[in-house]
C-alpha positions as CSV (number, residue, x, y, z in Angstrom):
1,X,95.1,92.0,154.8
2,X,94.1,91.8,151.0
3,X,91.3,93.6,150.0
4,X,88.2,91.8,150.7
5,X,86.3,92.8,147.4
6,X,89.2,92.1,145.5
7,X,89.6,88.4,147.2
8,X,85.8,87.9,146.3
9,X,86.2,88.8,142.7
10,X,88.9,86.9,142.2
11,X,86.8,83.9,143.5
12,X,84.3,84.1,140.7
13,X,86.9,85.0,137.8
14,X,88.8,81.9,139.0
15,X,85.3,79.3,138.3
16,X,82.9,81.8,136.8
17,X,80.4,80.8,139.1
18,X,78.5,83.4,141.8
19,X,77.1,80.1,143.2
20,X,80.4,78.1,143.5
21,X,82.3,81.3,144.8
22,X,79.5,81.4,147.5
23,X,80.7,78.0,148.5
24,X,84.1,78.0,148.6
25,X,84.5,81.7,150.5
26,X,81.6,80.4,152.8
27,X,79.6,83.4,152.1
28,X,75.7,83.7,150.9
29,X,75.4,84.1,147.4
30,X,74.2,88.1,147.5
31,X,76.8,88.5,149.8
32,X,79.3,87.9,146.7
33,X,77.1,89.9,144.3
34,X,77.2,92.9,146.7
35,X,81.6,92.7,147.3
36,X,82.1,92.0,143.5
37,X,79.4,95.3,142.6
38,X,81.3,97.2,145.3
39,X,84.5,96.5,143.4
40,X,82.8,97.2,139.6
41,X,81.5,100.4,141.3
42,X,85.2,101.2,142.5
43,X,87.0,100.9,139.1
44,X,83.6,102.4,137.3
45,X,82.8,99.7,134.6
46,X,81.7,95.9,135.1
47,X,84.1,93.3,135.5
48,X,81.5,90.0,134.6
49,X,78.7,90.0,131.8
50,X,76.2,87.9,133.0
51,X,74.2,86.9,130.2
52,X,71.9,83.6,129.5
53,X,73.1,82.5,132.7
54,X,76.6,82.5,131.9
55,X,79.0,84.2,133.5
56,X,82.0,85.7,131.4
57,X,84.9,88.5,132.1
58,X,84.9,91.6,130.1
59,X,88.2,92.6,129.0
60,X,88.8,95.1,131.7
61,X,87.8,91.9,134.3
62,X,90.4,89.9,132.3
63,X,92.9,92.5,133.3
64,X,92.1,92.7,137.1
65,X,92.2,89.0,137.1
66,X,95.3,89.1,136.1
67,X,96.4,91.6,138.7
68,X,94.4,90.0,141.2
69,X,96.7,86.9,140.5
70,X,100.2,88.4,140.5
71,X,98.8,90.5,143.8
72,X,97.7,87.3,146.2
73,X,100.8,85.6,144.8
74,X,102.9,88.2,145.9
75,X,100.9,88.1,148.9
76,X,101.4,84.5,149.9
77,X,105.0,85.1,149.2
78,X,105.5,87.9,151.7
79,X,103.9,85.8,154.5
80,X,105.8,83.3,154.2
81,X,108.7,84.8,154.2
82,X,108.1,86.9,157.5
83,X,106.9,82.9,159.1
84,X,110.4,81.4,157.6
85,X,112.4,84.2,159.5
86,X,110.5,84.2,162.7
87,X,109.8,80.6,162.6
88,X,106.3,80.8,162.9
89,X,104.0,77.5,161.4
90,X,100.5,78.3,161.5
91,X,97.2,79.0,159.2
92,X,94.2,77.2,157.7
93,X,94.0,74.4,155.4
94,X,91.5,72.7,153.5
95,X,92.3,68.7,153.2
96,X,89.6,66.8,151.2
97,X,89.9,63.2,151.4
98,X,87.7,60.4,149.0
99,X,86.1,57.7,151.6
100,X,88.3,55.0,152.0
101,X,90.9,57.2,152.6
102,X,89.0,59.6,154.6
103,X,87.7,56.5,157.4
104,X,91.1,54.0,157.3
105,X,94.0,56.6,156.4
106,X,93.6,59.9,157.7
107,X,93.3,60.0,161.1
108,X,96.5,58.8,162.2
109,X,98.1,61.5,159.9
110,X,95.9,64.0,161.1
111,X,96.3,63.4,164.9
112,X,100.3,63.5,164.4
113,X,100.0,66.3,162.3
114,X,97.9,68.6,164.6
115,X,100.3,67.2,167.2
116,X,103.2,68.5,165.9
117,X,101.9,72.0,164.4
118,X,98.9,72.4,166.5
119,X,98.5,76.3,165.4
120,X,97.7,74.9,162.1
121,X,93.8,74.9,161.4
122,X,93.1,71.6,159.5
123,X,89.2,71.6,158.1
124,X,88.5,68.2,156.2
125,X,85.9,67.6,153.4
126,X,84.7,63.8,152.5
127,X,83.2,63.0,149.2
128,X,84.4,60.5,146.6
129,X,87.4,60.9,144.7
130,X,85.1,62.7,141.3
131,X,84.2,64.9,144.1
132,X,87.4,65.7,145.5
133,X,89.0,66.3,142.3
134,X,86.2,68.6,141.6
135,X,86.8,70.1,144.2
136,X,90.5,70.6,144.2
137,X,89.8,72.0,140.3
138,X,87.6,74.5,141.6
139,X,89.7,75.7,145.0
140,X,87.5,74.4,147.5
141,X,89.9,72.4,148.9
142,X,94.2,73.0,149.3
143,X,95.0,69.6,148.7
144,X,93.1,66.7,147.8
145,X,93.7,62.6,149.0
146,X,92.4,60.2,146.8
147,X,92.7,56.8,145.8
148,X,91.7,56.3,142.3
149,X,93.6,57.7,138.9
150,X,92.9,61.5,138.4
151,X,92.4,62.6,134.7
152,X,93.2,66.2,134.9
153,X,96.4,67.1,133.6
154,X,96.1,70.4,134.8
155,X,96.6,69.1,138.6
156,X,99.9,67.6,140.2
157,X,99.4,64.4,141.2
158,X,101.8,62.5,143.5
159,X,101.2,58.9,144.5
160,X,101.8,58.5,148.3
161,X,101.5,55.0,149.1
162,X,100.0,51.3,147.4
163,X,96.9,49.8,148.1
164,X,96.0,46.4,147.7
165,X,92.4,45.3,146.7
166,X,91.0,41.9,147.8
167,X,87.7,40.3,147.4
168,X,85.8,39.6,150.3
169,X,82.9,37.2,150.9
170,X,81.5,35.7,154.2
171,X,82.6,32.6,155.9
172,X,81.1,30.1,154.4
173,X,80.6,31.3,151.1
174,X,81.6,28.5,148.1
175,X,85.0,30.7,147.5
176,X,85.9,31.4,151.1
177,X,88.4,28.5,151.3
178,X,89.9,29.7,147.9
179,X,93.7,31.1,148.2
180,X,93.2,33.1,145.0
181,X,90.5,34.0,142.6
182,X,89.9,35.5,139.2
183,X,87.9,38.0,138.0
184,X,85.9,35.5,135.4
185,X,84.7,33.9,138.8
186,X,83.6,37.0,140.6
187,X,81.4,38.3,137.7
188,X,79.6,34.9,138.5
189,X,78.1,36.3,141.8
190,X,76.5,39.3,142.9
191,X,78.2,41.8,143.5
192,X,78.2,44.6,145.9
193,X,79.2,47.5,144.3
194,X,80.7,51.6,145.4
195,X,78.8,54.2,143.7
196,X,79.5,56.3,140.5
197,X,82.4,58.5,140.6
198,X,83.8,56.1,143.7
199,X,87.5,55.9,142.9
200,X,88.0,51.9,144.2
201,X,84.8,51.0,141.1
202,X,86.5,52.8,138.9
203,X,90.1,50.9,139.5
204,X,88.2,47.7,139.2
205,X,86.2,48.3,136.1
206,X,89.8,49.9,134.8
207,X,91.1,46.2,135.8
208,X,88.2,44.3,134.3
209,X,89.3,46.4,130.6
210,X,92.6,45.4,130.9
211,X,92.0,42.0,131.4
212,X,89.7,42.0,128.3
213,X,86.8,42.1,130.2
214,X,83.7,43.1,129.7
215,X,82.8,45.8,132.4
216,X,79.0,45.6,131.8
217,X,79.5,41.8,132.7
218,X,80.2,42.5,136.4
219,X,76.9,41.3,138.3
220,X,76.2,44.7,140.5
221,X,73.6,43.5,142.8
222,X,73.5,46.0,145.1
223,X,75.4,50.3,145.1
224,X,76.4,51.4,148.2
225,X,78.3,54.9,149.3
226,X,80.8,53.9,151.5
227,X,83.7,50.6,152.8
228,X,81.5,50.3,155.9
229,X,77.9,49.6,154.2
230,X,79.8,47.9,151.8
231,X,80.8,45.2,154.6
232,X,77.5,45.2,156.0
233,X,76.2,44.0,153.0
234,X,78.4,41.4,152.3
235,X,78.8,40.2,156.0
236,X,74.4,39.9,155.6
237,X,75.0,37.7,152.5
238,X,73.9,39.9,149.9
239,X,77.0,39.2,147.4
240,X,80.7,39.5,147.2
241,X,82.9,42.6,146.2
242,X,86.4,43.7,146.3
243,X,87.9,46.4,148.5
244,X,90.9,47.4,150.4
245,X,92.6,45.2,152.2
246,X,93.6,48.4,154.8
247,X,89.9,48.4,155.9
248,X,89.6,44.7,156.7
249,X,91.1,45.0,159.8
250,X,88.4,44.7,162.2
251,X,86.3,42.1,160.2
252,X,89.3,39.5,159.7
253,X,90.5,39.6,163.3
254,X,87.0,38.5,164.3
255,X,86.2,36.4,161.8
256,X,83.5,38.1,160.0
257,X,84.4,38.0,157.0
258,X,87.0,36.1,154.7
259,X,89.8,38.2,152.5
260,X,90.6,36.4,148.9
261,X,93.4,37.6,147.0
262,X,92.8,38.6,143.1
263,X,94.8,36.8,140.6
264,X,96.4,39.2,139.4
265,X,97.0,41.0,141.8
266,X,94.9,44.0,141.9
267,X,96.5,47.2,143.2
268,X,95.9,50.9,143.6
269,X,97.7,54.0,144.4
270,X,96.5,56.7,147.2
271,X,97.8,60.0,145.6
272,X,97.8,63.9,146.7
273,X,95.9,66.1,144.2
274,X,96.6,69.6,143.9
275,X,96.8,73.0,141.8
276,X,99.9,74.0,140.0
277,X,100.9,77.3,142.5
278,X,103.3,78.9,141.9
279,X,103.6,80.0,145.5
280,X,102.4,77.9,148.5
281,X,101.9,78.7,152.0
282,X,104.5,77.5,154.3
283,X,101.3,75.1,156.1
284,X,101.4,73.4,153.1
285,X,104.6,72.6,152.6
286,X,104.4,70.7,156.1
287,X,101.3,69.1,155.5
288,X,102.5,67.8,152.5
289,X,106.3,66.6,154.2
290,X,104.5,65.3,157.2
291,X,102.3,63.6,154.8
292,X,104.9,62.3,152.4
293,X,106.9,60.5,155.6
294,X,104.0,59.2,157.0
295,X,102.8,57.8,153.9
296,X,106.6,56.2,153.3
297,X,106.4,55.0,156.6
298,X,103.1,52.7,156.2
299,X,104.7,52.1,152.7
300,X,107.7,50.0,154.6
301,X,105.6,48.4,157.3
């Protein structure tokens, strides 16, 4: 129902970026240069300067930003007002999930969720928890799942459930009999390491520094992008490493591969990520219930 030109601009005044507006409205790149000029052609004056390839708001784009703002909340607010009266529960959403979370976690929700509100048009993006956040801080995403600490105090975070970290070797392996083990003793081996940005090698380097550790000291033998590679690698021999104990499942029932507890403990919390609305839509107040009782409900298995 909003104006289309108006949605567009509001796009690119929101991350001052013709390229990442592109992205996130799913349209070509000229395609947003041609609605915003439409709209600078409507009001007679230019709303961006675009200079040394920067992208900036005059003053008069500052003040249909502004508009803009007030106008889609307003918006949102009126739709879901009509949905609450006439009981209605549908939409799109966005759910962007880091890895771990995305292959072990998710599903389940997202089979009960579509279940239960199947006119509700879930779309999910996979990346690593820096690329989630980035993307929840830039509006690609409505709400983000992640499982390492978020930085950005500009975004609610809200932890949904604990995870607990293990480190895993193969049968065989000279700590595989061990009940517990430190992490003085795993810097001694290789170790098979998550990539940059990964949210479970950040918790563990953030472990190693609080344990007076030096994080340079861990051994990485080997990066890998994802739990499942990360399992293959270890499972071949080519070091240890610590992950999840939620995607161990498989692996332990058949004996692949051997689960030792850190001492300490090491644990982790999956959280939601999100912008500070003022007004959401009524889909994502049930994704985020349905969510929040599912996640309480693994939390007390």
């Amino acid at each position: 129902m909003a104006d289309r030109r108006l949605q567009v601009f509001y796009t690119v005044a929101r991350l001052l970026s013709f390229t990442k507006a592109a992205e996130t409205l799913h349209m070509t790149q000229p395609a947003v240069t041609f609605q915003v000029r439409q709209l600078e052609d409507h009001f007679n004056t230019r709303l961006f300067d675009r200079t040394h390839n920067r992208v900036a708001l005059t003053e008069a784009g500052r003040k249909a930003y502004e508009y803009a703002e007030e106008i889609f909340t307003l918006y949102a607010e009126m739709e879901n007002t009509v949905k609450e009266l006439t009981g209605d529960v549908s939409g799109a959403l966005t759910l962007g999930a880091s890895t771990t979370i995305a292959e072990y976690m998710l599903p389940a929700l997202l089979r009960g969720f579509t279940m239960e509100f199947p006119d509700i048009n879930l779309k999910l993006k996979v990346s690593n928890t820096e690329g989630i956040v980035s993307m929840v801080e830039n509006s690609m995403i409505d709400l983000g799942v992640v499982e390492g600490p978020v930085a950005n105090k500009n975004l609610l975070v809200e932890v949904c459930r604990v995870d607990q970290l293990v480190a895993v070797v193969p049968p065989g392996h000279p700590i595989a009999d061990k009940q517990t083990i430190t992490m003085e003793e795993v810097i001694d081996y290789p170790f098979v390491c998550r990539e940059e940005g990964s949210g479970t090698r950040d918790v563990i380097l953030e472990h190693m520094s609080s344990l007076g550790l030096d994080r340079n000291n861990l051994n990485i033998f080997l990066e890998l992008g994802s739990p499942e590679s990360i399992k293959g690698a270890v499972e071949a021999g080519m070091g240890i490493s610590i992950v999840s104990i939620a995607t161990l499942e498989k692996e332990l029932a058949l004996s692949k591969l051997v689960a030792v507890k850190l001492d300490p403990p090491l644990e982790r919390s999956f959280s939601f990520v999100r912008q500070r609305q003022k007004f959401r839509l009524r889909a994502m107040e049930k994704l985020l219930d349905f969510a929040r009782s599912y996640c309480g409900d693994a939390n007390n298995k």
